[in-house]
Residue frames as qw, qx, qy, qz and C-alpha x, y, z in Angstrom:
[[0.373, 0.030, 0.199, -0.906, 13.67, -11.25, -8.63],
 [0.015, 0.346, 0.938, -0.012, 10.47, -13.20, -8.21],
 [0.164, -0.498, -0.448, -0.724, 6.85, -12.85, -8.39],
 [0.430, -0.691, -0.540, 0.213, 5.94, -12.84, -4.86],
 [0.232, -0.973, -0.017, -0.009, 5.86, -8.95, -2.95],
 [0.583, -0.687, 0.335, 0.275, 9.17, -10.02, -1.00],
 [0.711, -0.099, 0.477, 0.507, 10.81, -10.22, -4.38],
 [0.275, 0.750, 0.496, 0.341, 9.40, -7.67, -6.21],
 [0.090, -0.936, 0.011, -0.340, 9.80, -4.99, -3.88],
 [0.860, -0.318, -0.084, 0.390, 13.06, -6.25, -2.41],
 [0.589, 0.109, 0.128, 0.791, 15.30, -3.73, -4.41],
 [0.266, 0.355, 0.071, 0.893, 12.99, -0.82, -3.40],
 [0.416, -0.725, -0.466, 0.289, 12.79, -0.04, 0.29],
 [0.359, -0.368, -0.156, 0.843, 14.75, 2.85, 0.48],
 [0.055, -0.129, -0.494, -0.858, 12.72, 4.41, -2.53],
 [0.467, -0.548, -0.628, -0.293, 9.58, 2.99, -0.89],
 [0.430, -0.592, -0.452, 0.510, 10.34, 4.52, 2.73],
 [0.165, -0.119, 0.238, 0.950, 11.38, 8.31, 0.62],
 [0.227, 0.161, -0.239, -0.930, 8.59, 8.68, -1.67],
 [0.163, -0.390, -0.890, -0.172, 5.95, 6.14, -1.41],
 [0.281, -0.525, 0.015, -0.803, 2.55, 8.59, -0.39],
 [0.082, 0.155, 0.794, -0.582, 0.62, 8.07, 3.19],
 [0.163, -0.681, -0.662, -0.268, -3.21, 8.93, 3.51],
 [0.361, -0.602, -0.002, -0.712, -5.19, 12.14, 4.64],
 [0.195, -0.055, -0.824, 0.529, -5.03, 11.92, 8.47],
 [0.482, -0.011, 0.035, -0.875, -8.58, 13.55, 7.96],
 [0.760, 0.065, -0.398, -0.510, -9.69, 10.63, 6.34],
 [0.567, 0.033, -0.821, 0.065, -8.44, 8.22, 8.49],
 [0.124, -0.098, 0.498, -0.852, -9.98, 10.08, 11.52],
 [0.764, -0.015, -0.209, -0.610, -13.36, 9.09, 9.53],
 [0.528, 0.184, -0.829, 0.021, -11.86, 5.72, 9.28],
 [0.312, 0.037, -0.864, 0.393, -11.43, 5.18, 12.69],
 [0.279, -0.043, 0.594, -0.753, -14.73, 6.59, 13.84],
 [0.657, 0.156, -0.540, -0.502, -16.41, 4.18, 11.42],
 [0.721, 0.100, -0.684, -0.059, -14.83, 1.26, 13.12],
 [0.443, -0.831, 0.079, -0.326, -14.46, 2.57, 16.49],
 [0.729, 0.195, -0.316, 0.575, -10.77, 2.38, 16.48],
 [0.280, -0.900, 0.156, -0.295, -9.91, 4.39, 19.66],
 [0.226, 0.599, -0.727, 0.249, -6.70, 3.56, 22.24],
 [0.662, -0.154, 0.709, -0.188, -7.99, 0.24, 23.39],
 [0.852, 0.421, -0.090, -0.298, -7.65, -0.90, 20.02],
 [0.627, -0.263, 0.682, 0.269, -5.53, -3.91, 18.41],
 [0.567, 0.675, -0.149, -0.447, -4.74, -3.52, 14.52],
 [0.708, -0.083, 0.607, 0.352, -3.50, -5.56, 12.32],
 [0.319, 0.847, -0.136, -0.403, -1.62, -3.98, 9.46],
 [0.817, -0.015, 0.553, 0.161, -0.94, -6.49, 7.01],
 [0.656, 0.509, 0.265, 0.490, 1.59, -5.46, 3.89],
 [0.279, -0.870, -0.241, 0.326, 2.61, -2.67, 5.94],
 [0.454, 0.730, -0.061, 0.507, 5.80, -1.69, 3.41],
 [0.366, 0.247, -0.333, 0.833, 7.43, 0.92, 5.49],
 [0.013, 0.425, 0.603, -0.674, 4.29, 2.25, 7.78],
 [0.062, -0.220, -0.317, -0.920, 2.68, 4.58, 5.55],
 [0.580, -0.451, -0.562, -0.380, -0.67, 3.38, 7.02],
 [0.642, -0.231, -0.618, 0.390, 1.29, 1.68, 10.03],
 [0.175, 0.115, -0.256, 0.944, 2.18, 5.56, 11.43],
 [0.332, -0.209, 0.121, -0.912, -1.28, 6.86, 11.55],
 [0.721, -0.480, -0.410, -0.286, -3.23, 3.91, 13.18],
 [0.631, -0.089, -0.533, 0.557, -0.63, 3.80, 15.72],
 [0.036, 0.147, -0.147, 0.977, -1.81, 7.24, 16.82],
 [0.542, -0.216, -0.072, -0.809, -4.99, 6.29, 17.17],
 [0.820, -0.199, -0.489, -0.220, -4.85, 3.03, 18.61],
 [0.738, -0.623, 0.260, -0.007, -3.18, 0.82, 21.63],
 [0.274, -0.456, 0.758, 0.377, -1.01, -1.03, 19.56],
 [0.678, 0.551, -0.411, -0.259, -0.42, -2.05, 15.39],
 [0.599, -0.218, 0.652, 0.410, 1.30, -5.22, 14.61],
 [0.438, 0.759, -0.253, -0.410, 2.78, -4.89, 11.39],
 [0.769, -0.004, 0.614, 0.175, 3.34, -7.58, 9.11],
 [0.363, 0.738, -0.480, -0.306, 5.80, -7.45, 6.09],
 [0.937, 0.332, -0.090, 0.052, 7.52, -9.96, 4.09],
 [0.513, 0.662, -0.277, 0.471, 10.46, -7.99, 3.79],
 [0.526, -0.335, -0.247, 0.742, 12.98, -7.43, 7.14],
 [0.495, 0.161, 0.147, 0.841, 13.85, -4.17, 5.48],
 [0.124, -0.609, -0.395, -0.676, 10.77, -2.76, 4.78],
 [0.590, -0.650, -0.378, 0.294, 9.91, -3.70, 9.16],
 [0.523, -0.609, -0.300, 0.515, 12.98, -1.54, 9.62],
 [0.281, 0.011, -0.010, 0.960, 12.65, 0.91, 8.01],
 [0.517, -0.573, -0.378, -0.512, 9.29, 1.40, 9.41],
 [0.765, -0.443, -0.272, 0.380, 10.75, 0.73, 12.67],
 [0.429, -0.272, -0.110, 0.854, 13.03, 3.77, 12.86],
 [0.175, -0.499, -0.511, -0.678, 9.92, 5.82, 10.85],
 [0.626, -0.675, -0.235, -0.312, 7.83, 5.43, 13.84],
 [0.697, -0.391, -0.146, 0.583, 10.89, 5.61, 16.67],
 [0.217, 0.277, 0.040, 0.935, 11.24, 9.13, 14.88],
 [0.230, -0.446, -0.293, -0.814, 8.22, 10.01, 15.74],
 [0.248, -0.312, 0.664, -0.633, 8.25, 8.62, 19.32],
 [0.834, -0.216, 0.075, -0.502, 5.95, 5.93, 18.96],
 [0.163, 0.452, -0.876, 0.041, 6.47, 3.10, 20.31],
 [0.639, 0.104, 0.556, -0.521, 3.08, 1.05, 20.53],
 [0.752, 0.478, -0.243, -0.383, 4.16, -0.80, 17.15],
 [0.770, -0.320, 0.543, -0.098, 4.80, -4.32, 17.07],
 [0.649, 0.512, -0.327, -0.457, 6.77, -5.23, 13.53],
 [0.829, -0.007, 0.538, -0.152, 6.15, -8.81, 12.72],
 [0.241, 0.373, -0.681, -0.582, 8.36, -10.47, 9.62],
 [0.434, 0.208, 0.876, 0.020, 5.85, -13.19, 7.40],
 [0.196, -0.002, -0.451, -0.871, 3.52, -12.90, 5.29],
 [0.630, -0.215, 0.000, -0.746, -0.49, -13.15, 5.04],
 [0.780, -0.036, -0.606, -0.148, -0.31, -17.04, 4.98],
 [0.473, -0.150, -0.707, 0.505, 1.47, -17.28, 8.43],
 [0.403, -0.626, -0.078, -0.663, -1.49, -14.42, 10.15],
 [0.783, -0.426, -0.365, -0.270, -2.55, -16.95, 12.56],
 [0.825, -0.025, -0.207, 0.526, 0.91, -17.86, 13.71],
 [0.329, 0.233, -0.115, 0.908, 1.82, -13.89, 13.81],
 [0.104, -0.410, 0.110, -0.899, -1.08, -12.28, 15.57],
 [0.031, -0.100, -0.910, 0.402, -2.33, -13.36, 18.86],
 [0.042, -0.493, -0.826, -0.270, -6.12, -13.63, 19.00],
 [0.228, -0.652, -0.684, 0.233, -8.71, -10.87, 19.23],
 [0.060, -0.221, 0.124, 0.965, -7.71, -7.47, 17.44],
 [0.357, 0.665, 0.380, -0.535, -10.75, -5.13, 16.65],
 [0.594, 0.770, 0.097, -0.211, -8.86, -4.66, 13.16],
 [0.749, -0.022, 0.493, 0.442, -7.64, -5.56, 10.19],
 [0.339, 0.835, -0.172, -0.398, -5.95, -3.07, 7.21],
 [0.777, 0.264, 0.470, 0.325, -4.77, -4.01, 4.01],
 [0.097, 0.777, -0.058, -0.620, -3.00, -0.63, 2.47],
 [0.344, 0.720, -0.537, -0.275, -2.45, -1.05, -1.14],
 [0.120, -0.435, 0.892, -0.011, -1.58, -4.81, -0.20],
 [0.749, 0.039, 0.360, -0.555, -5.02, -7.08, -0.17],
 [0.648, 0.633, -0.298, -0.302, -4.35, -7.75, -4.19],
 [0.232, 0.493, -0.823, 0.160, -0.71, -9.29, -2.97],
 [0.401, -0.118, 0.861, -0.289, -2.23, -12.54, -0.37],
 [0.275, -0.391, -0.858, -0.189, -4.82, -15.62, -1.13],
 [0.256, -0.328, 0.031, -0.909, -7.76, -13.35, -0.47],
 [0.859, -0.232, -0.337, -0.307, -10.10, -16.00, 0.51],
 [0.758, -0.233, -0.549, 0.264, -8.00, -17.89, 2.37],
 [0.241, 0.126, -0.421, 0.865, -6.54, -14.54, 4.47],
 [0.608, -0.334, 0.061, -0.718, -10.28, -13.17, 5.47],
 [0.879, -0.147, -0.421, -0.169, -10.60, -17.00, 6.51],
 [0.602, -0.119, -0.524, 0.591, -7.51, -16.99, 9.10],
 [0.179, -0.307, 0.186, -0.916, -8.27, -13.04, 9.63],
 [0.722, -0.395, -0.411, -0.392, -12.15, -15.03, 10.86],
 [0.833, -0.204, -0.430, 0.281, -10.27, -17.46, 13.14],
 [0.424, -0.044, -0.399, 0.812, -7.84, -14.70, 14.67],
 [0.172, -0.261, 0.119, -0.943, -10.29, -11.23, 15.07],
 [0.132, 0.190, 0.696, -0.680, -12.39, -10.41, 18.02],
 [0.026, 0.555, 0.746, -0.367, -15.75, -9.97, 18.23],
 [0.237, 0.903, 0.316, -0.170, -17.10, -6.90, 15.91],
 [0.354, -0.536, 0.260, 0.721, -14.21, -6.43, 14.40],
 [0.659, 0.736, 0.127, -0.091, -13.95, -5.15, 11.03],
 [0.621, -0.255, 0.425, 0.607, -11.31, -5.71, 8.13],
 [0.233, 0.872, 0.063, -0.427, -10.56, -2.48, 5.55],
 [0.641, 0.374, 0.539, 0.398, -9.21, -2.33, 1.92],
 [0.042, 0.833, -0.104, -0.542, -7.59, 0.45, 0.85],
 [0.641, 0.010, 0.455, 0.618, -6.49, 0.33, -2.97],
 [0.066, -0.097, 0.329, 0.937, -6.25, 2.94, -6.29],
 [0.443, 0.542, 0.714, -0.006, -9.13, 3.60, -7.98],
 [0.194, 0.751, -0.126, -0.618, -7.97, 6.84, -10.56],
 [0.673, 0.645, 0.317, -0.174, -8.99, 6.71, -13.95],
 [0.550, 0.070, 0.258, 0.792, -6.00, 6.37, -16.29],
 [0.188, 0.775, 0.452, 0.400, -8.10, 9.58, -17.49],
 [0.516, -0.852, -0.029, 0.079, -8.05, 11.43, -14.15],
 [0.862, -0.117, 0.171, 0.462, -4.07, 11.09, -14.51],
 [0.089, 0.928, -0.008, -0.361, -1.81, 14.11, -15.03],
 [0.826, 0.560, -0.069, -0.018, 0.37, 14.47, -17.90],
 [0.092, -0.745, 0.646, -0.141, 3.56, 14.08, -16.35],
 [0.695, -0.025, 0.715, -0.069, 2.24, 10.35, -15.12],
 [0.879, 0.398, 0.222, -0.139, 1.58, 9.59, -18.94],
 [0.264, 0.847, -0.458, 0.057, 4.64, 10.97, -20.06],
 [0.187, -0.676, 0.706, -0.097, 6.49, 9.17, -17.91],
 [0.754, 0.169, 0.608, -0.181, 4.48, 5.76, -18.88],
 [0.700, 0.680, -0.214, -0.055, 5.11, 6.37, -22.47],
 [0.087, 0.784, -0.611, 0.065, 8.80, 6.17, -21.36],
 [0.506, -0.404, 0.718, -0.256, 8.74, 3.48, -19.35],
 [0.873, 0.297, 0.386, -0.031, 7.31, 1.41, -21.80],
 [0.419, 0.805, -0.419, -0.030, 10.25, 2.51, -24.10],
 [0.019, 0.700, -0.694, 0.166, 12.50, 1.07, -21.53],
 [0.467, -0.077, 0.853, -0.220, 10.74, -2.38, -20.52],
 [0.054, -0.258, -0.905, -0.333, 8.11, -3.05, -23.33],
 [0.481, -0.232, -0.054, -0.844, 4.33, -2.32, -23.40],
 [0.791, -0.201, -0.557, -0.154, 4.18, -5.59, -21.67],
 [0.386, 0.414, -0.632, 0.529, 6.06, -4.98, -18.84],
 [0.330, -0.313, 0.722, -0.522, 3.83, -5.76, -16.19],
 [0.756, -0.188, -0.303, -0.549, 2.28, -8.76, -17.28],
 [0.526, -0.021, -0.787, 0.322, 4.18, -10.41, -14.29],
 [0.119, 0.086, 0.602, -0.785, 1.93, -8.84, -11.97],
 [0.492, -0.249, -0.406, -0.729, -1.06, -8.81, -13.67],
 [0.527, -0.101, -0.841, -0.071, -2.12, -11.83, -12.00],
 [0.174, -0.256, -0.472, 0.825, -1.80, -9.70, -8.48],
 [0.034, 0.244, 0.198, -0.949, -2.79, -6.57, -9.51],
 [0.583, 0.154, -0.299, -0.740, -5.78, -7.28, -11.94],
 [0.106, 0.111, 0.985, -0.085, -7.52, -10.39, -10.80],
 [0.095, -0.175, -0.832, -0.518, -10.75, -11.31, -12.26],
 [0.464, -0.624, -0.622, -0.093, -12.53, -11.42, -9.51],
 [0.050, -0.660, 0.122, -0.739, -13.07, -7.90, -7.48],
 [0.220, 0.227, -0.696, 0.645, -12.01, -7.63, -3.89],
 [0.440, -0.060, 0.132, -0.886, -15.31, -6.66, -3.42],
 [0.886, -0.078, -0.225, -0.397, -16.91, -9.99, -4.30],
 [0.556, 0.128, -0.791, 0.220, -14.40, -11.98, -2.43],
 [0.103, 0.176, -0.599, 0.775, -15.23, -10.42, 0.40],
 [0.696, -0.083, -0.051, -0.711, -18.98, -10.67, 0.11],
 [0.881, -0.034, -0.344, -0.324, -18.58, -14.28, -0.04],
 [0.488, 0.110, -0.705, 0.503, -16.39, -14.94, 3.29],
 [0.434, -0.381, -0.740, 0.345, -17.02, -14.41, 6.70],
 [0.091, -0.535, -0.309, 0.781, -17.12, -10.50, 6.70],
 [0.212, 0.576, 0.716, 0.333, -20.12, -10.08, 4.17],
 [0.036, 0.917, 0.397, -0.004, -21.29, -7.04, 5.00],
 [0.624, 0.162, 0.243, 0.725, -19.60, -4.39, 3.22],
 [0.226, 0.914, 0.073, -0.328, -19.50, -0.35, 2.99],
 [0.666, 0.431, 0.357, 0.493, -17.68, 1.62, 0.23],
 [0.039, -0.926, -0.240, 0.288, -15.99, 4.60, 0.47],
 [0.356, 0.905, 0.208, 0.104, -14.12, 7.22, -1.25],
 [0.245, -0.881, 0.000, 0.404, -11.06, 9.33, -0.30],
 [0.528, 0.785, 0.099, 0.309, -9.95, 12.08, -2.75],
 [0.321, -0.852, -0.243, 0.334, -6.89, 13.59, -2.54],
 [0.716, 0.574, -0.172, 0.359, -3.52, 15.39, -4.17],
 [0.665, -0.478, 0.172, 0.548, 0.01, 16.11, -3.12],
 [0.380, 0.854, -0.347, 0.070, 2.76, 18.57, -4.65],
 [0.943, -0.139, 0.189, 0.237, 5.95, 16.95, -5.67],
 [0.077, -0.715, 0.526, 0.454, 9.46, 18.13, -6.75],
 [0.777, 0.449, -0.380, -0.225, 10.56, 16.17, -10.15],
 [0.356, 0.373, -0.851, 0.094, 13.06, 14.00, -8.20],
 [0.494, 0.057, 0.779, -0.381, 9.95, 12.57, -5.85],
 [0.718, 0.027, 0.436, -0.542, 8.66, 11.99, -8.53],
 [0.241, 0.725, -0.645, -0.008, 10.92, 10.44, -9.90],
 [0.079, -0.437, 0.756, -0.481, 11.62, 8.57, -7.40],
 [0.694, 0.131, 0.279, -0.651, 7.85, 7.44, -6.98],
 [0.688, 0.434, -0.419, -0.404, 8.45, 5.53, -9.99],
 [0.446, 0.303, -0.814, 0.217, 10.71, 2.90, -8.31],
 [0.264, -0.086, 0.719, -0.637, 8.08, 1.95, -5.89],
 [0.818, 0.152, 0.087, -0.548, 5.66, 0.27, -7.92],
 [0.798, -0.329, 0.488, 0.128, 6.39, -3.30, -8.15],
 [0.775, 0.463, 0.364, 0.230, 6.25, -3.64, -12.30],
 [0.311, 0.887, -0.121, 0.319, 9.15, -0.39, -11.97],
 [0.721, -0.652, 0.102, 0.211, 11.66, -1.35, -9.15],
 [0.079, 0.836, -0.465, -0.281, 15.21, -0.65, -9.75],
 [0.349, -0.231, 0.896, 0.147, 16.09, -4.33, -9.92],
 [0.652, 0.569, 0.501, -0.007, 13.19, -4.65, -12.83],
 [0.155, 0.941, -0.291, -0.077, 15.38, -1.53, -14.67],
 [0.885, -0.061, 0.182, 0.424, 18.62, -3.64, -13.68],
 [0.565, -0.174, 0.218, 0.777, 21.71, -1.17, -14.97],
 [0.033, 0.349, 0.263, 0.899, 19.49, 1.46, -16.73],
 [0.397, -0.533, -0.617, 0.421, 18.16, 2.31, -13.66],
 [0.044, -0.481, 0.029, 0.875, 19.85, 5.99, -13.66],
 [0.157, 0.040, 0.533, 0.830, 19.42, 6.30, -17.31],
 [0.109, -0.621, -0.727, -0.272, 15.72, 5.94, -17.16],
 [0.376, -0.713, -0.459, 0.373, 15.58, 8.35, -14.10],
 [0.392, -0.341, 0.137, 0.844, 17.71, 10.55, -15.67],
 [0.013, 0.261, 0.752, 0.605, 15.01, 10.47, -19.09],
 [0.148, -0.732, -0.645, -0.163, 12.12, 10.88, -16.74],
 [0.251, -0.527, -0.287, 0.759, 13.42, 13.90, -14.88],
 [0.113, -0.058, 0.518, 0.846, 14.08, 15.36, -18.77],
 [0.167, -0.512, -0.757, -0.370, 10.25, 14.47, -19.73],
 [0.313, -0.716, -0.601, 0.169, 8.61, 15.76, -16.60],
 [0.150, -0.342, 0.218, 0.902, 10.96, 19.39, -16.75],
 [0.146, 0.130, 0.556, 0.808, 9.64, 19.70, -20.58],
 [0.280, -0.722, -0.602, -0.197, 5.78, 19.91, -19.05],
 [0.537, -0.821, -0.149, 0.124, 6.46, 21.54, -15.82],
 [0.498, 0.488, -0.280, 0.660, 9.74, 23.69, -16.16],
 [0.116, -0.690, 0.418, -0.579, 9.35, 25.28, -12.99],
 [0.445, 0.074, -0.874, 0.179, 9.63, 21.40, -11.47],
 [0.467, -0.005, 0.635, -0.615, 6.40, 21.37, -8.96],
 [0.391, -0.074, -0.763, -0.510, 3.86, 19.03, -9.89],
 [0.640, -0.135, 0.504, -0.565, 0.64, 17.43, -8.57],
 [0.243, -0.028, -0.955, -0.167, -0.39, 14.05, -8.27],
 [0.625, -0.202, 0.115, -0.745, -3.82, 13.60, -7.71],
 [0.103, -0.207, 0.885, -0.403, -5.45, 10.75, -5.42],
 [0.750, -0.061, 0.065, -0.655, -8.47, 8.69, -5.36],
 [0.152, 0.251, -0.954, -0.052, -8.79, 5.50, -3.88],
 [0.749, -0.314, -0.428, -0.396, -11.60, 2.91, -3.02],
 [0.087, -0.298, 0.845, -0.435, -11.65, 1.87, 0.79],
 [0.564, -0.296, -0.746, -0.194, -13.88, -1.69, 1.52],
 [0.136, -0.337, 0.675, -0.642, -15.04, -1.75, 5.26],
 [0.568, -0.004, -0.803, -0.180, -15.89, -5.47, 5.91],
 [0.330, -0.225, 0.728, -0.558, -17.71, -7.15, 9.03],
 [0.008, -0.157, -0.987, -0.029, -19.52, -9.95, 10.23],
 [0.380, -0.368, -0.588, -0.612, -23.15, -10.20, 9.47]]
């Protein structure tokens, strides 16, 4: 396992296509009448994982290319969106460095779910410059809930996890996931300066084995970071999350920060 996405999240696609969450199709309805995404659009959905995102711009556009590292993740986003009959999705295998090379000039938009954190930010808004059309705009979707905000199942199960890896265990992502410098000021200081900020709250009910599951989809928790006490752990967190919640629903609650970038 490496530090780069395509090594990180190599040992959990099938966990990441199962139980990884989507967005509010409410909220991306806002989305798209922000940017005036409509079905003559071109998207570009860059870190696309398994579609979560990829599914619901494809409904609302002409056509998504999707760009993963991973094969896997493409196909199993590829038979995601072939369930659901679409078939206006183009999945593209690279990563952010090879943009230019992967998306032909002149899409109206660019999305980053959950992924921005994972490229050379600067230099991707710089090729994203060179490849998007005319008024396009490029969107940032990441977490933004307060360890506070956080129900007690999620701490529980963090207490554990640090049992099983250390209280250090992601400081091989840090570097990714906690850079110094906020997305927000890279982006002020490239080509698509002019910035909005928005909001979207939401929550989900879960059984204890999604969420479970859930757990093996963050990069600094994959099964191949676990390595042979995979089950055991899974087996520990089911135990923990029962002892709160015996009758085995739960919520997870949502709140993320979305950037929406253009040219001055």
């Amino acid at each position: 396992m490496t530090g780069t996405p395509e090594g990180l999240f190599a040992s959990a696609v099938t966990q990441y296509a199962r139980y990884r969450p989507g967005y509010p199709a409410r909220e991306v309805d806002r989305l798209a009448d922000l940017v005036g995404l409509d079905r003559s659009s071109t998207v570009v959905d860059i870190g696309c994982g398994t579609g979560q995102l990829t599914i619901l711009l494809a409904e609302r556009a002409d056509m998504v290319i999707a760009v993963d590292p991973l094969a896997e993740m493409l196909e199993a986003g590829r038979a995601r969106a072939l369930a659901q009959g679409l078939t206006n999705i183009s999945w593209r295998q690279g990563d952010s460095g090879a943009i230019e090379a992967l998306v032909p000039p002149g899409a109206d938009l660019a999305t980053f779910a959950a992924s921005f954190h994972w490229t050379d930010r600067a230099e991707v808004l710089r090729s994203l410059d060179r490849v998007l059309g005319p008024g396009a705009h490029v969107v940032t979707i990441n977490d933004d809930l307060d360890a506070a905000a956080e129900p007690d199942w999620v701490h529980a199960v963090n207490r554990l996890r640090d049992e099983f890896l250390g209280s250090d265990h992601t400081a091989g992502t840090d570097q990714w996931r906690n850079a110094p410098v906020s997305h927000r000021q890279i982006i002020e200081a490239s080509p698509f300066a002019e910035v909005q900020k928005l909001h979207w709250e939401w929550e989900r009910q879960l059984t204890v084995d999604e969420a479970v599951g859930l757990q093996f989809t963050y990069s600094y928790s994959t099964p191949a970071v676990f390595g042979p006490r995979a089950a055991e752990f899974a087996s520990q967190a089911r135990a923990a999350i029962l002892t709160l919640h015996p009758d085995g629903t739960i919520t997870e609650p949502f709140r993320v920060e979305v950037l929406v970038a253009s040219r001055p």
